[in-house]
C-alpha positions in Angstrom: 107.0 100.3 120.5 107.3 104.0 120.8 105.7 104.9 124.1 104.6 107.9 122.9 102.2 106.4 119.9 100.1 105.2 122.8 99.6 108.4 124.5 96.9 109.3 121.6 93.1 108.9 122.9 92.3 106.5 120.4 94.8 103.8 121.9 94.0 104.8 125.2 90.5 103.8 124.7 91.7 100.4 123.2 93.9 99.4 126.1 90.8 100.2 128.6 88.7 97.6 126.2 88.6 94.3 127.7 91.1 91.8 127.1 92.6 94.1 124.0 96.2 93.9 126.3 96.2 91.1 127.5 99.0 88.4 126.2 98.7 86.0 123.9 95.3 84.6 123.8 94.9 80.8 123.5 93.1 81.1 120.3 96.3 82.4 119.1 98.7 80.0 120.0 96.9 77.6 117.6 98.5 77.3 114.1 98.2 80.6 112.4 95.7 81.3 115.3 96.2 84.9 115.3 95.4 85.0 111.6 92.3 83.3 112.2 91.3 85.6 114.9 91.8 88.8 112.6 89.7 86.8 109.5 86.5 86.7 112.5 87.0 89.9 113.3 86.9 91.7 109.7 84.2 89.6 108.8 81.7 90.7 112.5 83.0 94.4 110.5 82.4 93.2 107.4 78.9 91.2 108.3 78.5 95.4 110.3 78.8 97.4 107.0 76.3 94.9 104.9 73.7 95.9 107.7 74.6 99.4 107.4 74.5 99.3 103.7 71.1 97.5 104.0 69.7 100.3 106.4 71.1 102.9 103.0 73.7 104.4 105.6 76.4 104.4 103.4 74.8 106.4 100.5 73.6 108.8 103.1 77.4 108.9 104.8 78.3 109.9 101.3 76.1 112.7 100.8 76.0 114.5 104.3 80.3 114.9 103.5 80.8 116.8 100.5 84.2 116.7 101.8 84.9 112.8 101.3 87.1 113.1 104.8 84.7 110.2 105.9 86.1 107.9 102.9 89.4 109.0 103.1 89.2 107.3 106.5 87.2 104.5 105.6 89.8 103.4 102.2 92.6 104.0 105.1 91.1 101.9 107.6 90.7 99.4 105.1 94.2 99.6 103.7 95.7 99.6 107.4 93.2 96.6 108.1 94.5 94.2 105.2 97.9 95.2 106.1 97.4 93.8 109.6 95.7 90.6 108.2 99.2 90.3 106.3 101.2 90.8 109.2 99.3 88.5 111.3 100.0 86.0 108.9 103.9 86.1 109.0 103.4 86.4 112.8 101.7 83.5 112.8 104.9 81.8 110.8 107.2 83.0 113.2 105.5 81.3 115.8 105.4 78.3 114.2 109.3 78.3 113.4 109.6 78.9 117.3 107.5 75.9 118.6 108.9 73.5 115.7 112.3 74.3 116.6 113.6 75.1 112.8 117.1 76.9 112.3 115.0 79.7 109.5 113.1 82.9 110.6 113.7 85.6 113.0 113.8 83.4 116.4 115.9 80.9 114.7 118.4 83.5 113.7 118.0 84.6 117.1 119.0 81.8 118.5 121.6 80.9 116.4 123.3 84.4 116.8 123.1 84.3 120.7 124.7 80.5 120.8 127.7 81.9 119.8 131.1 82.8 121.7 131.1 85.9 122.9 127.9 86.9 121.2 126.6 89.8 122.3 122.6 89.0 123.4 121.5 92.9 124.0 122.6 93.2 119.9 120.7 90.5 118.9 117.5 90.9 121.0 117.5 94.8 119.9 117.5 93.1 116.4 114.6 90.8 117.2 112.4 93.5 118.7 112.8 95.2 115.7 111.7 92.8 113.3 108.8 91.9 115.4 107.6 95.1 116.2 109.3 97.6 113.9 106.6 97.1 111.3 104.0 98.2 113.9 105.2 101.7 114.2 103.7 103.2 110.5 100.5 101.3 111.2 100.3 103.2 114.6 101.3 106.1 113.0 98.2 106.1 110.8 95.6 104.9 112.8 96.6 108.5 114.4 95.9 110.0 111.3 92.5 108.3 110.7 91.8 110.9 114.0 93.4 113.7 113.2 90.9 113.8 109.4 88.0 113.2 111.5 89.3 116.9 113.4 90.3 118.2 110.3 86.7 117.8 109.1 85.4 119.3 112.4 87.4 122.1 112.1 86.4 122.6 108.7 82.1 121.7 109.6 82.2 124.8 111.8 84.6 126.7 109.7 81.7 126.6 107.1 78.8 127.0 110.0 80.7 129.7 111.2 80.8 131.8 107.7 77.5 130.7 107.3 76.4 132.5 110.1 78.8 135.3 109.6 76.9 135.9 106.4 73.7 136.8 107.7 73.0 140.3 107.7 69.7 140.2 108.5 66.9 138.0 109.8 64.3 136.5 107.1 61.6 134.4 108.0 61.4 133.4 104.9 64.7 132.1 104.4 64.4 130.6 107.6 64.9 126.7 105.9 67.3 127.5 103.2 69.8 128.8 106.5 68.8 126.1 108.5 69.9 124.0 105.7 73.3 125.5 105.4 74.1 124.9 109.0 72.9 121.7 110.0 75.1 120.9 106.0 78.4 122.0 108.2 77.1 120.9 111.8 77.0 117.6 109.8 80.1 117.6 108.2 81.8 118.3 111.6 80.0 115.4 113.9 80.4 112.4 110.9 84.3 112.9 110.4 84.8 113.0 114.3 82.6 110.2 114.3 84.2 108.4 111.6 87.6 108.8 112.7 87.5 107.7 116.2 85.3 104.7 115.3 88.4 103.5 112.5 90.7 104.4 115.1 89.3 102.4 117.8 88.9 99.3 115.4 92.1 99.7 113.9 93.8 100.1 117.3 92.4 96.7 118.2 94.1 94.6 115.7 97.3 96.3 116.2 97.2 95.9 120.0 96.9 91.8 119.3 99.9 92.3 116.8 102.2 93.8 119.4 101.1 91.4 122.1 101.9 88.4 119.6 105.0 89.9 118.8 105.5 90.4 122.9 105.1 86.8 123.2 107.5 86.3 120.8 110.2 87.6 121.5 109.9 86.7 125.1 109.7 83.0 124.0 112.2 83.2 122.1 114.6 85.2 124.9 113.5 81.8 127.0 114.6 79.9 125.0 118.2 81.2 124.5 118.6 81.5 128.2 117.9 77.9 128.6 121.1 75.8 129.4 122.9 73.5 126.6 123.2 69.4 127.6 126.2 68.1 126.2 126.2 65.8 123.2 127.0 61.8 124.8 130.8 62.5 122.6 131.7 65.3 124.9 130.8 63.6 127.9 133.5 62.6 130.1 134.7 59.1 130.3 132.7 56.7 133.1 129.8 59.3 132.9 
C-alpha cells in the first residue's frame, strides 16, 4: 500500500484503535471469516443509524445542511462500505484456495509461476501484492475524500458566518434572533460536515485496515509456501532408497 495514504489523520486514528492492525484475527481464518466479520460490523452500524433515526436525527442532519455535504458523505461511505463487503468476500476465496491447496486463484498462480526454472519470484510476488492489495488503493483514496467534504463544508459554514457578519452594519435589538439565526445556520453547517466526515472516515478506515491485513496474511502465506522445499516423487528416487 502507498505509504503515503496512511499519513492522513483519519488512518492515523484507525491504526491507534485497538486491534485495527493487528494480523489476521482468528475469526478470520474461519471459512469466509473475514466476510462474516464485516456482515457484524455493518449491521452494530446499521442496528447505530435505526437508533439515530428513532431519536429523528437523521431528518434533523438533513435540515441543519442545506448543503447536502453530510449525504454526499454518507451515500459515499455506504458505497465504499458495500465495496469492502465485496472485497472481503473474494478475500475470503483466496484464502480458501490457499489452505485447500487448489492450482486456481491468485496464490495458486503464484505458486505455480515460482515452481518454475528460472522463474523469477520478485516478478511474481510484485504480481501477487498487486492483486491483493491493488484494489485497496481507490478505496483509501476515498475514504480521504469523505474528509476533505467534511472541510469543504467547514470552509464553506464560516464562509457564510463570515458574510453574515460582514453584513451587519449596524446593531438592532430587534433583529437580535433573526442574526442569531443566520449564524448558528453556518456555525452548523461547518461543525456537522467536519463531524460527519471524520466519523465515515474512521469507520471506513476500519474495514479497510482488516482488508490489507488479510491481504498481508496472504501473501505472506502464500510466499511460505513457495519457499517451502519439494520431496521427490518415489519414481525419481534413486535406486536402494
Amino acid at each position: 500500500m502507498n505509504t503515503t495514504t496512511h499519513r492522513m489523520f483519519g488512518a492515523l486514528l484507525v491504526r491507534r484503535v485497538p486491534g485495527a492492525g493487528r494480523p489476521t484475527l482468528n475469526i478470520e481464518r474461519a471459512e469466509q471469516g473475514l466476510f462474516l466479520l464485516w456482515l457484524a460490523y455493518m449491521g452494530l452500524l446499521g442496528f447505530a443509524a435505526w437508533l439515530l433515526w428513532r431519536e429523528g436525527a437523521w431528518h434533523r442532519l438533513v435540515e441543519a445542511d442545506p448543503t447536502r455535504l453530510t449525504l454526499a458523505i454518507v451515500f459515499l461511505f455506504l458505497g465504499c462500505s458495500l465495496w469492502a463487503g465485496r472485497r472481503a468476500w473474494d478475500l475470503g476465496r483466496q484464502r480458501r484456495a490457499l489452505d485447500a491447496g487448489l492450482a486456481h486463484g491468485w496464490s495458486g498462480e503464484f505458486l505455480q509461476g515460482t515452481a518454475q526454472p528460472g522463474a523469477d519470484r520478485a516478478s511474481w510476488l510484485q504480481v501477487l501484492g498487486e492483486r491483493a492489495h491493488g484494489p485497496h488503493e481507490m478505496a483509501w483514496w476515498l475514504n480521504g475524500i469523505q474528509l476533505k467534504l467534511g472541510l469543504l463544508g467547514k470552509v464553506i459554514g464560516f464562509s457564510i458566518l463570515a458574510l453574515d457578519l460582514g453584513q451587519m452594519q449596524n446593531f438592532d435589538p430587534s433583529q437580535s434572533a433573526q442574526l442569531l439565526k443566520s449564524l448558528t445556520g453556518g456555525l452548523g453547517i461547518a461543525l456537522l460536515t467536519t463531524v460527519t466526515g471524520l466519523t465515515g472516515n474512521i469507520l471506513l478506515g476500519l474495514q479497510l485496515m482488516r482488508l490489507d491485513r488479510f491481504a498481508d496474511a496472504l501473501v505472506a502465506d502464500a510466499l511460505a509456501l513457495s519457499l517451502q522445499p519439494t520431496e521427490p516423487d518415489d519414481g525419481n528416487r534413486p535406486a536402494g532408497s
